[in-house]
N, C-alpha and C positions, 0 to 999 in steps of 0.2 A: 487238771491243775490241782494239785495240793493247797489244801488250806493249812496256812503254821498259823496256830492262834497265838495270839500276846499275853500271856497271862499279866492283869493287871493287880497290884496291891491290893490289899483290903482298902487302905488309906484312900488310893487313889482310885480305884472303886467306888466307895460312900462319897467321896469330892463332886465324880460327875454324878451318880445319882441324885444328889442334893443339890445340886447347881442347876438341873434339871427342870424347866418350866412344867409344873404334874399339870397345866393343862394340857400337855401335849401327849403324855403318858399315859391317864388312865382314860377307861372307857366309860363312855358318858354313861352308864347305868351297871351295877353288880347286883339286883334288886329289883322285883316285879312292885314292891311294896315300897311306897313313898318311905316311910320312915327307916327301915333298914338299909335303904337308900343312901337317905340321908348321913345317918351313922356311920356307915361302913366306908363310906370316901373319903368321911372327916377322919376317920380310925388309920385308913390308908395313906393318906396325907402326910398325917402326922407320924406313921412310921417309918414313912420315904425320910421326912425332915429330921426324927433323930433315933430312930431306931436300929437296932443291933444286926449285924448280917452276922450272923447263925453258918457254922460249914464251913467247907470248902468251897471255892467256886469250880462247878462244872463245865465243860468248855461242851458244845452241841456239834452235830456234823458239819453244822455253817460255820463253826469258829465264832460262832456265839459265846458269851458268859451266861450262866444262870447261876445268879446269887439266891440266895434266903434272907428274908429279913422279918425282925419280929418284935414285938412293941406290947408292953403289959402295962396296962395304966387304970388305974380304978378297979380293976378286977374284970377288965376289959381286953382279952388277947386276940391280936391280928397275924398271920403268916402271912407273907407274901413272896411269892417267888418275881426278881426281877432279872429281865433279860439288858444286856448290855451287848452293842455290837455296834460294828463302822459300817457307815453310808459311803457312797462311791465316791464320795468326799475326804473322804477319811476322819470322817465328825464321829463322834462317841454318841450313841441314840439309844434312849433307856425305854423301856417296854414292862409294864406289869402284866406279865402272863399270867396270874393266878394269885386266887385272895382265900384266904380260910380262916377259920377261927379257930381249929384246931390245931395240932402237930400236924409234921407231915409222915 
């Protein structure tokens, strides 16, 4: 069986990602170290909430989306790659695959 992905808007893209409870998206730890811990999931956060997806989106061999999104605040840069893709529901289910503080 063939997968035809849906390619979705930017608009409509950033809507579910931000509508998105991030308790359910990120991973309880990106850090062996409390304090970079700490930072990097408020950094994360706050770029899911209003930061810029960067690119094209990618479609994966699942008919997944991989966006970029990226957020420069105090001299403070985050990248984040987020996966977007439907449950056998057909619900829209966002996933942060990947965090950096550089380019990609």
């Amino acid at each position: 069986m063939a997968v035809v992905p849906f390619k979705l808007s930017k608009e409509s893209a950033l809507k579910i990602i931000r509508d998105t409870d991030t308790r359910h998206i990120l991973p309880n730890r990106f850090a062996e170290d409390k304090w970079p811990h700490v930072v990097l999931r408020r950094q994360v956060i706050r770029c899911l909430d209003d930061g810029e997806m960067t690119g094209k989106p990618v479609p994966t061999e699942l008919g997944h989306w991989e966006y970029q999104m990226e957020r420069i605040d105090s001299g403070q840069e985050i990248y984040i790659t987020v996966v977007l893709y439907q449950n056998e529901k057909q619900e829209w289910n966002v996933f942060v695959k990947e965090v950096s503080n550089g380019h990609y």
